[in-house]
mmCIF file of the N, C-alpha and C atoms, coordinates in Angstrom:
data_MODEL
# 
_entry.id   MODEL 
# 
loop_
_atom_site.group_PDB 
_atom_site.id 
_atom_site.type_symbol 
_atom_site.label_atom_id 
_atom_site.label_alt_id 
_atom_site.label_comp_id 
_atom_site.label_asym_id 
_atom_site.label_entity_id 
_atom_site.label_seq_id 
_atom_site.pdbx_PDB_ins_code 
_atom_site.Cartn_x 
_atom_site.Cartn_y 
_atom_site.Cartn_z 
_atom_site.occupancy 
_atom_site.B_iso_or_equiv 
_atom_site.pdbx_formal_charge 
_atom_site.auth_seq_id 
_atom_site.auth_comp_id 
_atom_site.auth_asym_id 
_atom_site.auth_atom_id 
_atom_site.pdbx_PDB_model_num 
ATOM 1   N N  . UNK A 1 1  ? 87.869  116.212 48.999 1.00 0.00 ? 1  UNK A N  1 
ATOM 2   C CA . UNK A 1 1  ? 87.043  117.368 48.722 1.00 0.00 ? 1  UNK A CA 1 
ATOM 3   C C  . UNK A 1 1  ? 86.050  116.996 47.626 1.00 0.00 ? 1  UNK A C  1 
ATOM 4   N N  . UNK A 1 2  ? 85.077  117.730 47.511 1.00 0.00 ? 2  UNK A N  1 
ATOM 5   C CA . UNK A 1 2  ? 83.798  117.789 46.387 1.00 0.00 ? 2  UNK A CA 1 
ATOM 6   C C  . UNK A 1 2  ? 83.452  118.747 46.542 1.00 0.00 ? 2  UNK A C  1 
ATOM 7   N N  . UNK A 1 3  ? 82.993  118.602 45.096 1.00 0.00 ? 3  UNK A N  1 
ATOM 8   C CA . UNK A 1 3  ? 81.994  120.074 44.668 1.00 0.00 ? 3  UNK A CA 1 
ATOM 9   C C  . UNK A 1 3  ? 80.544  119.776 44.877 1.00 0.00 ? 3  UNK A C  1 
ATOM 10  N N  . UNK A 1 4  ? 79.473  121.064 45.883 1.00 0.00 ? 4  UNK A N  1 
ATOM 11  C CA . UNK A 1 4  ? 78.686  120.633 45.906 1.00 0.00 ? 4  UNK A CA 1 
ATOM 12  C C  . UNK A 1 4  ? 77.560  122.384 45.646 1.00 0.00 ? 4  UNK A C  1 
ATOM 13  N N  . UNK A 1 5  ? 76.496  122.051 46.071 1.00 0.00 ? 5  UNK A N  1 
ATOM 14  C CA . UNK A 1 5  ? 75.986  123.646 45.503 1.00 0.00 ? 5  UNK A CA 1 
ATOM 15  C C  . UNK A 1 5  ? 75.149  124.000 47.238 1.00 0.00 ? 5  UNK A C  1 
ATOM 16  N N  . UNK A 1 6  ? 75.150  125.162 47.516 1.00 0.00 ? 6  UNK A N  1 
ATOM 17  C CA . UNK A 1 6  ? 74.478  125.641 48.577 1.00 0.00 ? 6  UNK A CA 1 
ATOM 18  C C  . UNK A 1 6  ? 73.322  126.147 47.958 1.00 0.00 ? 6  UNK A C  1 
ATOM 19  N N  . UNK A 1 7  ? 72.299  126.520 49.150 1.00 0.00 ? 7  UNK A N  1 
ATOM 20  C CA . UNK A 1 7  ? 70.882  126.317 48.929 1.00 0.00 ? 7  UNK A CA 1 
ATOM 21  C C  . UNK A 1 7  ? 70.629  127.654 47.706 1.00 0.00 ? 7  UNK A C  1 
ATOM 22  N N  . UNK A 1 8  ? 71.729  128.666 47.647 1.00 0.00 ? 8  UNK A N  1 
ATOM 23  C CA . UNK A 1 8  ? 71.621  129.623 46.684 1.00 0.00 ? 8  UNK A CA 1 
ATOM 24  C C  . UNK A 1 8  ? 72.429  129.155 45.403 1.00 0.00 ? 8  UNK A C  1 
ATOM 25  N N  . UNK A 1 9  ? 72.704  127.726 45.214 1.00 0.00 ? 9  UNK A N  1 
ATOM 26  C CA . UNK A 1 9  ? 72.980  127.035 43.845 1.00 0.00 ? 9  UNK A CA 1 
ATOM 27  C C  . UNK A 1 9  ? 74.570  127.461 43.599 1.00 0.00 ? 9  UNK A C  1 
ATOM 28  N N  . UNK A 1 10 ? 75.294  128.297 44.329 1.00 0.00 ? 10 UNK A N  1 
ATOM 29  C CA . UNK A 1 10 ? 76.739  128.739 44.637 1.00 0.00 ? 10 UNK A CA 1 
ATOM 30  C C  . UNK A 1 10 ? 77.667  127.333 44.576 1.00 0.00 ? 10 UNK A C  1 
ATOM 31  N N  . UNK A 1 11 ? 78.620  127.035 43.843 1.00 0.00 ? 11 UNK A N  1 
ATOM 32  C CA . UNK A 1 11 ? 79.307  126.068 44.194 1.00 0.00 ? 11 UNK A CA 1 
ATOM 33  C C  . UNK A 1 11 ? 80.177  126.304 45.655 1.00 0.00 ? 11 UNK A C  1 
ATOM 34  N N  . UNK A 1 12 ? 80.393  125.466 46.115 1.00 0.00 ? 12 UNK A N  1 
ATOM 35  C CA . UNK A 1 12 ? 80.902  125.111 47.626 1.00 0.00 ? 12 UNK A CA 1 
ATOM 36  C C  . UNK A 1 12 ? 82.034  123.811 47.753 1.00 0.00 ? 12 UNK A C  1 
ATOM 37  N N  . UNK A 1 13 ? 82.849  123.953 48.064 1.00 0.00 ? 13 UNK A N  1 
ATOM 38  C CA . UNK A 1 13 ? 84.010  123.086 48.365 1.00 0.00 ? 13 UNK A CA 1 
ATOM 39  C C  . UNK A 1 13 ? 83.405  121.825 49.495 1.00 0.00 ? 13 UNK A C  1 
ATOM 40  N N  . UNK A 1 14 ? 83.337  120.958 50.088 1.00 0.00 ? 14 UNK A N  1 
ATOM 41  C CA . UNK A 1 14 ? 83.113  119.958 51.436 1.00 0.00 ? 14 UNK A CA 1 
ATOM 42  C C  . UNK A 1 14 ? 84.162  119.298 51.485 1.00 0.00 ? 14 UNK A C  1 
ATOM 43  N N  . UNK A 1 15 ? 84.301  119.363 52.219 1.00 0.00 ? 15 UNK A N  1 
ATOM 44  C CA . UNK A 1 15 ? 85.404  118.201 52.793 1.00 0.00 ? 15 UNK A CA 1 
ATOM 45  C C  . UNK A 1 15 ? 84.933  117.182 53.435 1.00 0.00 ? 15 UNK A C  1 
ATOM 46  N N  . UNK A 1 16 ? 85.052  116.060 52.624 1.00 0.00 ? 16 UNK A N  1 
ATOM 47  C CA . UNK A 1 16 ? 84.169  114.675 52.921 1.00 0.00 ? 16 UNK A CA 1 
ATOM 48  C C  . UNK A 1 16 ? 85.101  113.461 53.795 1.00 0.00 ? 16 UNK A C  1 
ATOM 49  N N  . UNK A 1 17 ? 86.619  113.921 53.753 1.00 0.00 ? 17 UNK A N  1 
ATOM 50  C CA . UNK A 1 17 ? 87.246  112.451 54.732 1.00 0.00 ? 17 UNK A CA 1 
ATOM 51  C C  . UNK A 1 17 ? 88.177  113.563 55.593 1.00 0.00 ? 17 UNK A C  1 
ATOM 52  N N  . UNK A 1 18 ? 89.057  113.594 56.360 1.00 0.00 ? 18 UNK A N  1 
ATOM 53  C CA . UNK A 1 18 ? 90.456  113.471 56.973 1.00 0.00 ? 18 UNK A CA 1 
ATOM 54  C C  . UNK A 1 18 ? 90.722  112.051 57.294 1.00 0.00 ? 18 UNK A C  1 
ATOM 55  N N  . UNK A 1 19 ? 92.615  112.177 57.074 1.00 0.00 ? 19 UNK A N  1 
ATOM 56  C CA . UNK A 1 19 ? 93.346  110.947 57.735 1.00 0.00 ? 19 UNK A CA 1 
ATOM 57  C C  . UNK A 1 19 ? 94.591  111.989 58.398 1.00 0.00 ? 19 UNK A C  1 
ATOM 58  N N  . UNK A 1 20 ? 94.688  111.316 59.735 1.00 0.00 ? 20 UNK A N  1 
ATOM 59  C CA . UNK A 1 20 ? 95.972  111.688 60.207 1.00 0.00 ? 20 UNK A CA 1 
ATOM 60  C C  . UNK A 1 20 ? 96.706  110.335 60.290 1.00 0.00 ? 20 UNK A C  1 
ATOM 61  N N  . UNK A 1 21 ? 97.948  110.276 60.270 1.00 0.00 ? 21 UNK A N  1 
ATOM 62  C CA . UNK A 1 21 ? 99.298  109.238 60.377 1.00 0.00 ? 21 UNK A CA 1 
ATOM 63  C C  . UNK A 1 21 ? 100.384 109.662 61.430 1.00 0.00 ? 21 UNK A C  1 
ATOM 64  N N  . UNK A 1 22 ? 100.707 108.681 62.069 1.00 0.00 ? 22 UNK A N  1 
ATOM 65  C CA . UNK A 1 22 ? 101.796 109.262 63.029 1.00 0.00 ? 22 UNK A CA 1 
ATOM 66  C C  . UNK A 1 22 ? 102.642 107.822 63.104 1.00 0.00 ? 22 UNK A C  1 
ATOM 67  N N  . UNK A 1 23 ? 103.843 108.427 62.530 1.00 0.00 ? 23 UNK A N  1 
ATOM 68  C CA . UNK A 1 23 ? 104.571 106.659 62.833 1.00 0.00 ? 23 UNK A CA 1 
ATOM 69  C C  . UNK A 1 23 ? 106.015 107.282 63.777 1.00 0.00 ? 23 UNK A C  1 
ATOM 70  N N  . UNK A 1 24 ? 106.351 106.466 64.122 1.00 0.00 ? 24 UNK A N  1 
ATOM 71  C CA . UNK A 1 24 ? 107.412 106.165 65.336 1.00 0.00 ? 24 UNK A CA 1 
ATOM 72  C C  . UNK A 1 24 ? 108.655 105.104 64.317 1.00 0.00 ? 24 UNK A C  1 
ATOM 73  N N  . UNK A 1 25 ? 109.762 105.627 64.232 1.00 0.00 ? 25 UNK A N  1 
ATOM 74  C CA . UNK A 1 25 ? 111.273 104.878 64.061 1.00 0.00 ? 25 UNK A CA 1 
ATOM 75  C C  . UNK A 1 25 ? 111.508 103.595 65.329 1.00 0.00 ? 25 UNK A C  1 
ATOM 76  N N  . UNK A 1 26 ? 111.406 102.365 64.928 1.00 0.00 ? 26 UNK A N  1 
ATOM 77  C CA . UNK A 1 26 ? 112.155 101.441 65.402 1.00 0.00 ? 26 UNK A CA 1 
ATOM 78  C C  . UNK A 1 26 ? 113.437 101.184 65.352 1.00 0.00 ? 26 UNK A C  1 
ATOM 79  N N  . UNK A 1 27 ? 113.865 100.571 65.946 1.00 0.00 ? 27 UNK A N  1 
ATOM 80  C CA . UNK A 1 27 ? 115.416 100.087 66.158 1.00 0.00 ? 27 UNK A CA 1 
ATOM 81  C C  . UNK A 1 27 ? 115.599 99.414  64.878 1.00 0.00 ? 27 UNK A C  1 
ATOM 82  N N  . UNK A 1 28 ? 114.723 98.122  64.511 1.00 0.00 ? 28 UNK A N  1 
ATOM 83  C CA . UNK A 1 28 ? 114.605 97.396  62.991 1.00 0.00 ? 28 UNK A CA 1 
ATOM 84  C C  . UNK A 1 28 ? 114.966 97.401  62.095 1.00 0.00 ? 28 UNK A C  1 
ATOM 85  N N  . UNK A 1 29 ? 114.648 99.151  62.028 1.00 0.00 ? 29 UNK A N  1 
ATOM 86  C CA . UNK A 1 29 ? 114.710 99.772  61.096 1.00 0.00 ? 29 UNK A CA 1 
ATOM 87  C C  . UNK A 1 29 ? 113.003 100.090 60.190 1.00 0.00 ? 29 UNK A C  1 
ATOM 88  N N  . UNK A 1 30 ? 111.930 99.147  60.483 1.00 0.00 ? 30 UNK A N  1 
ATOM 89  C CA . UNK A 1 30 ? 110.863 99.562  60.221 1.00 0.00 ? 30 UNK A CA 1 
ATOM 90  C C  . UNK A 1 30 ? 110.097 100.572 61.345 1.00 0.00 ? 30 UNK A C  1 
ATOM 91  N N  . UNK A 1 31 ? 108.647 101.008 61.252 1.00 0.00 ? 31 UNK A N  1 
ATOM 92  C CA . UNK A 1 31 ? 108.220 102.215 61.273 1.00 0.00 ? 31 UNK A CA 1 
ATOM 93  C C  . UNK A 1 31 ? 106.548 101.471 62.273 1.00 0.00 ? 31 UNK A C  1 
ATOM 94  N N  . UNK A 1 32 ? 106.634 102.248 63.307 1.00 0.00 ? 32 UNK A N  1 
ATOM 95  C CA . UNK A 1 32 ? 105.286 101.970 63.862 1.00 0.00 ? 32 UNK A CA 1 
ATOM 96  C C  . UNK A 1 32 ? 104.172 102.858 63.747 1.00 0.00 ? 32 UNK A C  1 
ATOM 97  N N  . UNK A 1 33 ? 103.044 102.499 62.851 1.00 0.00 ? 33 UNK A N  1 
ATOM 98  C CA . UNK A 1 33 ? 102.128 103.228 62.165 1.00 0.00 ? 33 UNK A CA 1 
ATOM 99  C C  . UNK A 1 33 ? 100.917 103.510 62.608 1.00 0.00 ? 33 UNK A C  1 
ATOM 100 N N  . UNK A 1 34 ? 100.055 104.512 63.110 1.00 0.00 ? 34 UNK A N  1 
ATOM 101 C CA . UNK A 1 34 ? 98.826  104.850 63.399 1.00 0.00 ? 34 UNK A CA 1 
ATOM 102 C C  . UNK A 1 34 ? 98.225  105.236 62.812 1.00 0.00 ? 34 UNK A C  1 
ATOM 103 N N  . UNK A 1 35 ? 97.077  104.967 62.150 1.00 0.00 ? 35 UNK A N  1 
ATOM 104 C CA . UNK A 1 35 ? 95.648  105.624 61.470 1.00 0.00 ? 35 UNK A CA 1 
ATOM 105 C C  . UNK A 1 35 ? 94.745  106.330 61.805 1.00 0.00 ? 35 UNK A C  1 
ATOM 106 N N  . UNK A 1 36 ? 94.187  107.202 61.908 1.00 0.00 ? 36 UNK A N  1 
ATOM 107 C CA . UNK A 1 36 ? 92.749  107.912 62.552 1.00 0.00 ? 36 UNK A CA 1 
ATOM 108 C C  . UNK A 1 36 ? 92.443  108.489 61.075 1.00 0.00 ? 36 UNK A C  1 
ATOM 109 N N  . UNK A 1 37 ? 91.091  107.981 60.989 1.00 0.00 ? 37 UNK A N  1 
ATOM 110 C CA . UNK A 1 37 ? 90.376  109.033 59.949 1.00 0.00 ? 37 UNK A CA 1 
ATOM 111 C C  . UNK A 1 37 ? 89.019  109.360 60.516 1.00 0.00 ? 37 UNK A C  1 
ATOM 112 N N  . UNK A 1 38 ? 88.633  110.059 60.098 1.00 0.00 ? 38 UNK A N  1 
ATOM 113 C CA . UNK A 1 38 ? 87.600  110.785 60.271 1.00 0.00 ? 38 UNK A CA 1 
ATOM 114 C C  . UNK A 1 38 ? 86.701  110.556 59.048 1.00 0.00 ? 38 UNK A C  1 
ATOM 115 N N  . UNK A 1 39 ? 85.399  110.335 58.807 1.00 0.00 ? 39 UNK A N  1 
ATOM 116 C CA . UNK A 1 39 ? 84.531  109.684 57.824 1.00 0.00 ? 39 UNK A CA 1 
ATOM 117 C C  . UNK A 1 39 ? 83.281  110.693 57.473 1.00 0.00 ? 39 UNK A C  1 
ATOM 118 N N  . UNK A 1 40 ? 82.985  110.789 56.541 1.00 0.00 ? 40 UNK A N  1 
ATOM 119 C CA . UNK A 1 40 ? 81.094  111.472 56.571 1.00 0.00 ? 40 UNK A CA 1 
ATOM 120 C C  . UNK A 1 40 ? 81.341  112.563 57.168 1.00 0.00 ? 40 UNK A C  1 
ATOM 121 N N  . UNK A 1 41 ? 82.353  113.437 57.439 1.00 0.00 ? 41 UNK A N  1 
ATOM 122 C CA . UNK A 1 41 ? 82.704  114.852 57.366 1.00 0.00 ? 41 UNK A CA 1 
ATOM 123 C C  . UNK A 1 41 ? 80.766  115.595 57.382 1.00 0.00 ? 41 UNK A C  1 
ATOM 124 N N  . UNK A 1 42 ? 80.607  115.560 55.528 1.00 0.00 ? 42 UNK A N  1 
ATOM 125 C CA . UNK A 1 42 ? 79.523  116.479 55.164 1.00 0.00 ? 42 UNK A CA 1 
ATOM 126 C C  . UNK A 1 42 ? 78.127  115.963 56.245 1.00 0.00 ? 42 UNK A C  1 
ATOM 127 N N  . UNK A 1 43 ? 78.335  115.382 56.966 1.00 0.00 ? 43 UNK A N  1 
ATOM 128 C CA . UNK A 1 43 ? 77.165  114.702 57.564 1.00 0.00 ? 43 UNK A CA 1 
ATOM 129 C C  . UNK A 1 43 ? 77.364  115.452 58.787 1.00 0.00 ? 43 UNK A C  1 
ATOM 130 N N  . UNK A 1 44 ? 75.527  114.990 60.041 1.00 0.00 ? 44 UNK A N  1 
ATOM 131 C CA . UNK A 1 44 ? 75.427  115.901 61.192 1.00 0.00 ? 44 UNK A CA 1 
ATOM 132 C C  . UNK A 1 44 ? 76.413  114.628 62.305 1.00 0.00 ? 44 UNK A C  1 
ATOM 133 N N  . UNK A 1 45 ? 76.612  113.435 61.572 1.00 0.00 ? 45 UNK A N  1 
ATOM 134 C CA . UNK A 1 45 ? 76.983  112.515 62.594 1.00 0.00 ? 45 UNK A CA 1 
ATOM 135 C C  . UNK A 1 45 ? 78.078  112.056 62.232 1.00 0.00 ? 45 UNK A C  1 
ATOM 136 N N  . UNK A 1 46 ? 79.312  112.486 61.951 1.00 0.00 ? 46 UNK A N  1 
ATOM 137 C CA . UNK A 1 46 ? 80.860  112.108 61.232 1.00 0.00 ? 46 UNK A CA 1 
ATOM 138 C C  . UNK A 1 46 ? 81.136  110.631 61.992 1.00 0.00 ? 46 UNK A C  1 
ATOM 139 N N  . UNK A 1 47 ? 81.870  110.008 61.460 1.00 0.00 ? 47 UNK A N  1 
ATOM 140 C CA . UNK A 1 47 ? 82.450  108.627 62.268 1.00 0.00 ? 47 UNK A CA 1 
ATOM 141 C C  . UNK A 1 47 ? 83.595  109.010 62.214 1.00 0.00 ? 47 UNK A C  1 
ATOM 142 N N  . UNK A 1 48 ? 84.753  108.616 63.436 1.00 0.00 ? 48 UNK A N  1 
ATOM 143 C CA . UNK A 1 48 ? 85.836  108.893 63.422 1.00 0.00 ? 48 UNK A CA 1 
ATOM 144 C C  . UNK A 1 48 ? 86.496  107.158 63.457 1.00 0.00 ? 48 UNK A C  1 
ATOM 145 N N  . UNK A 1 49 ? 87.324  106.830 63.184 1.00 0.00 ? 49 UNK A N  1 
ATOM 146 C CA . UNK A 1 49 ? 87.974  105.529 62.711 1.00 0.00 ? 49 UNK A CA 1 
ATOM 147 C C  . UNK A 1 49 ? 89.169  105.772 63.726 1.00 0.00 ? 49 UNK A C  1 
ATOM 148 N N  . UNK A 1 50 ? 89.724  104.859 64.192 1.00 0.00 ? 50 UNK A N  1 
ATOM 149 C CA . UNK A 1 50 ? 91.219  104.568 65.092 1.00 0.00 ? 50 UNK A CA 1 
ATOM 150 C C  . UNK A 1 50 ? 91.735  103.164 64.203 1.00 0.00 ? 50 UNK A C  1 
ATOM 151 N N  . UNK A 1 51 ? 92.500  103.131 63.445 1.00 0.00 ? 51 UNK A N  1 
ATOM 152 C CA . UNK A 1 51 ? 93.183  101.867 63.125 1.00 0.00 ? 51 UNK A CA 1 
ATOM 153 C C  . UNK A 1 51 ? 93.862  101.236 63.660 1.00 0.00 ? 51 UNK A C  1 
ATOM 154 N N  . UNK A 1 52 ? 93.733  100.076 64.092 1.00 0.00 ? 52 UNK A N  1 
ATOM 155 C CA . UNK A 1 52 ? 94.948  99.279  65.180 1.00 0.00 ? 52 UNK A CA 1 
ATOM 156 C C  . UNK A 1 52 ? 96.544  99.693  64.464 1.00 0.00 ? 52 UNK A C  1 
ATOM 157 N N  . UNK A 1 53 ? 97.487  99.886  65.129 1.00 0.00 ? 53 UNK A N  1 
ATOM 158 C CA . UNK A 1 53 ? 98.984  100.138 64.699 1.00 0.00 ? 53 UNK A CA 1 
ATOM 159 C C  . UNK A 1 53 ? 99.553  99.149  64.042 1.00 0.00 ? 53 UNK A C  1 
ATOM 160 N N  . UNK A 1 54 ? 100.008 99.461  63.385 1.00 0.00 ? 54 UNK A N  1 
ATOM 161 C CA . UNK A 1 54 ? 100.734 98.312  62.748 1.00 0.00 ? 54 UNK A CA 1 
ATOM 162 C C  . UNK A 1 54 ? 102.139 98.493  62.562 1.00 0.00 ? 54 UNK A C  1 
ATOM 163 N N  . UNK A 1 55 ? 102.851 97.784  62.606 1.00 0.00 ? 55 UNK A N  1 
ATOM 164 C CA . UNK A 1 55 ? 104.679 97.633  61.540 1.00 0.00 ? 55 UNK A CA 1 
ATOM 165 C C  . UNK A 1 55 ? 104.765 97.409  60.296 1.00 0.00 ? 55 UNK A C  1 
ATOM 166 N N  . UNK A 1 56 ? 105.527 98.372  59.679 1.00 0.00 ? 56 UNK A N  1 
ATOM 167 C CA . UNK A 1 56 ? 105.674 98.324  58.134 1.00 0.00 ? 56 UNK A CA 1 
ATOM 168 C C  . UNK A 1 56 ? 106.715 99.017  57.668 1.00 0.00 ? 56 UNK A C  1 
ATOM 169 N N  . UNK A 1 57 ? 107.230 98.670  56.468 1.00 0.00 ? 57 UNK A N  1 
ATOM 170 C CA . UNK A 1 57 ? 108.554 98.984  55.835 1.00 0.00 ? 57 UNK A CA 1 
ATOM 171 C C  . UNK A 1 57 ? 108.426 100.506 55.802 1.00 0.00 ? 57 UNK A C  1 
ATOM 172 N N  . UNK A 1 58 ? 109.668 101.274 55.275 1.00 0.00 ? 58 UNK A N  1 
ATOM 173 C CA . UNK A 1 58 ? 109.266 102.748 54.616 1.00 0.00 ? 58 UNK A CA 1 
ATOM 174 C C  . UNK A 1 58 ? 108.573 102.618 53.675 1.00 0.00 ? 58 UNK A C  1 
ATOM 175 N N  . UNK A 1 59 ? 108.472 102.209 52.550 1.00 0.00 ? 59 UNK A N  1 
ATOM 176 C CA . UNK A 1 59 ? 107.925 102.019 51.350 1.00 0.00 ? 59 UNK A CA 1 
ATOM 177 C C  . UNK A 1 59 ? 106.420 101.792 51.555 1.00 0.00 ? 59 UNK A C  1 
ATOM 178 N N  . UNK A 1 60 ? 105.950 101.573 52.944 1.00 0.00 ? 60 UNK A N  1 
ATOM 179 C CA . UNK A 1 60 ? 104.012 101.700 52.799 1.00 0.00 ? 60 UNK A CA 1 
ATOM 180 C C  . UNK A 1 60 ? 103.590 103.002 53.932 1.00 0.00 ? 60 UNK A C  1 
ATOM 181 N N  . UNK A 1 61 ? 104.962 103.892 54.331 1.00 0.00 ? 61 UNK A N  1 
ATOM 182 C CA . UNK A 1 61 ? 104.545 105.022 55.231 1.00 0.00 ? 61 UNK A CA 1 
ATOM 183 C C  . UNK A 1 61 ? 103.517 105.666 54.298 1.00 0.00 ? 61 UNK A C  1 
ATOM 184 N N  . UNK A 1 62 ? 103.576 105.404 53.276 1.00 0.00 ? 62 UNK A N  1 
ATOM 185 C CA . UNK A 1 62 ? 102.455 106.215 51.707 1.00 0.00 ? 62 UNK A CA 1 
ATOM 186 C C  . UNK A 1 62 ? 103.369 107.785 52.054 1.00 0.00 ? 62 UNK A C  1 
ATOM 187 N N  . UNK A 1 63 ? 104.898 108.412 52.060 1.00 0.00 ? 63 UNK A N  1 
ATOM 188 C CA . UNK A 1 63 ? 105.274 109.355 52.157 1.00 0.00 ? 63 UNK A CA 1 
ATOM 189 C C  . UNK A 1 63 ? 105.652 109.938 50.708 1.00 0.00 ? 63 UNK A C  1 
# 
């Protein structure tokens, strides 16, 4: 989020990123991890991001 001002100088909240995460339990015992973010929100042309999946301990789910 940021603070920004509308054309009547009003402060205004934006929301400038999303991330979603979705991980899956292995047998292993580690965690299969997906990324999507979403970028440039405040913009007319947002980029949306897909991160390749990866495997990783609990300790980098960032929970």
């Amino acid at each position: 989020m940021d603070e920004r001002f509308d054309i009547a100088e009003c402060p205004v909240a934006v929301l400038l990123g999303h991330e979603r995460r979705m991980a899956w339990g292995l047998r292993s015992g580690q965690w299969l991890l997906q990324v999507d973010r979403i970028e440039r929100m405040e913009s007319c042309a947002p980029r949306v991001v897909n991160l390749a999946p990866v495997v990783v301990e609990d300790r980098s789910l960032g929970l």
